[in-house]
C-alpha positions in Angstrom: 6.6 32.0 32.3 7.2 33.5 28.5 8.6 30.4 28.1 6.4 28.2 28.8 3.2 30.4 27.3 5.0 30.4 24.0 5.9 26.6 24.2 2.1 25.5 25.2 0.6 27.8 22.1 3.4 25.9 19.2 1.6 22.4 20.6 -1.6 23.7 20.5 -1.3 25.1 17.0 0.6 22.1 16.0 -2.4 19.6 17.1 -4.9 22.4 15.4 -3.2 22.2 12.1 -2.6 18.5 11.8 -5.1 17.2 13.6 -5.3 14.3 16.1 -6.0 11.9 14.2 -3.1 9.0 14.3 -1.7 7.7 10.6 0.5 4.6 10.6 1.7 2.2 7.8 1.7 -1.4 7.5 4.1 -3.0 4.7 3.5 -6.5 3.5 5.4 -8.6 1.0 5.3 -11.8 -0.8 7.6 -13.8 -3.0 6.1 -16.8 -5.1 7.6 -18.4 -8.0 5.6 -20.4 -11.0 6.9 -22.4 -13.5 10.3 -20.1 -14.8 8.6 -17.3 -13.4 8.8 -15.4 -10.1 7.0 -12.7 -8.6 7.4 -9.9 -5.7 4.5 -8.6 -4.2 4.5 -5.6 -2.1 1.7 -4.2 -0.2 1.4 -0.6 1.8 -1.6 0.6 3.9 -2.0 3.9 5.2 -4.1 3.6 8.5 -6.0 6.8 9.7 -7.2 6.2 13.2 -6.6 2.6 12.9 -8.5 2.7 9.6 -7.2 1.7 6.1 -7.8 4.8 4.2 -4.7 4.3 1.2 -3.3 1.5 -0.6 -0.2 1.0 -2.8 -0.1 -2.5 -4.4 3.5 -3.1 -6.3 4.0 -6.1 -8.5 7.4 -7.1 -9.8 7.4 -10.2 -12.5 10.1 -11.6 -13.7 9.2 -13.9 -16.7 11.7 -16.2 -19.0 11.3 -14.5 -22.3 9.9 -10.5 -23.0 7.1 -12.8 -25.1 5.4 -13.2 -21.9 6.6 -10.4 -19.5 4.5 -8.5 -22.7 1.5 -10.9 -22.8 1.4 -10.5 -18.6 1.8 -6.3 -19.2 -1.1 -6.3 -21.7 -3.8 -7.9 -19.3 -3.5 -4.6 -17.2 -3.2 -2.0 -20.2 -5.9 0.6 -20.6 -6.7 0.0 -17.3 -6.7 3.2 -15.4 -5.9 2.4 -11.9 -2.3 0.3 -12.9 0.7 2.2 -14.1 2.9 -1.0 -16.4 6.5 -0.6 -16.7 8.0 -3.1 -18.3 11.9 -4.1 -19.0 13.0 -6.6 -21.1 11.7 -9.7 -19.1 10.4 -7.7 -16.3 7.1 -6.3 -15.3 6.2 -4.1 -12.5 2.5 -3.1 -12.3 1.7 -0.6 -9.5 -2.1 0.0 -8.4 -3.0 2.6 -5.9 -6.4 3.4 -4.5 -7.9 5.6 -2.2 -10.2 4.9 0.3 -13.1 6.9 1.3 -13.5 7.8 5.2 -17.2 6.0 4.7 -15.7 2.8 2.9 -13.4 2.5 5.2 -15.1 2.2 8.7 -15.5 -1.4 8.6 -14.3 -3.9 11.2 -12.5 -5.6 7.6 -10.8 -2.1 7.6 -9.4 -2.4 10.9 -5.3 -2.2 11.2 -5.7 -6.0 13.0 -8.1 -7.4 10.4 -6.2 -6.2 6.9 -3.2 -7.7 9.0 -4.3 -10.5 9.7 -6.0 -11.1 6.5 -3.2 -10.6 4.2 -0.3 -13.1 6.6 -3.6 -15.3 6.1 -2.8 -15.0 1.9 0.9 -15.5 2.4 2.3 -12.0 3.2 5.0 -11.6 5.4 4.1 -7.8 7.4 5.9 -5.3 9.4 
């Protein structure tokens, strides 16, 4: 009976510290190439309660010469929300953003509709 008192008050205090609420991720990528150029595109959504609340947008560019990977890294300088590495002839820009719990219940916010919307553009998800 010990037992099972002490077992039933760890789940409750578990489900009272983190919540109900259910968080999953969905990962989405995309490869294009342009000209001598090729690009990888990676995409990851954190869904609270089937809600995108969190985004993490990688870019990976691969250009022929550093002349352009640092022309392409330069259109996203002093812009706050990207963090630029570049490499010799590769760029990776990485953008993420936040979403508020009131921006974010929308039916366009919904685990099926970001889905949906971004195979739609291209993106292979899982």
């Amino acid at each position: 009976m010990k037992k099972r008192l002490s077992v039933c008050i760890m789940v409750m205090a578990l489900v009272l510290l983190t919540g109900c609420s259910k968080t999953k991720k969905l990962t989405c990528t995309q490869d294009q190439s342009f000209g001598s150029a090729s690009m990888e595109a990676k995409a990851v959504i954190t869904f609270k309660d089937d809600y995108a609340r969190k985004t993490e947008t990688t870019i990976t560019a691969t250009f022929e010469d550093e002349t352009t990977a640092k022309a392409f890294a330069k259109y996203y300088e002093g812009k706050d929300e990207y963090k630029i590495t570049t490499k010799g002839k590769k760029v990776t820009v990485v953008q993420t953003e936040e979403i508020s719990e009131k921006e974010a219940k929308s039916d366009s916010n919904k685990y099926d509709s970001v889905k949906k919307a971004l195979e739609t553009d291209g993106f292979k998800c899982k």
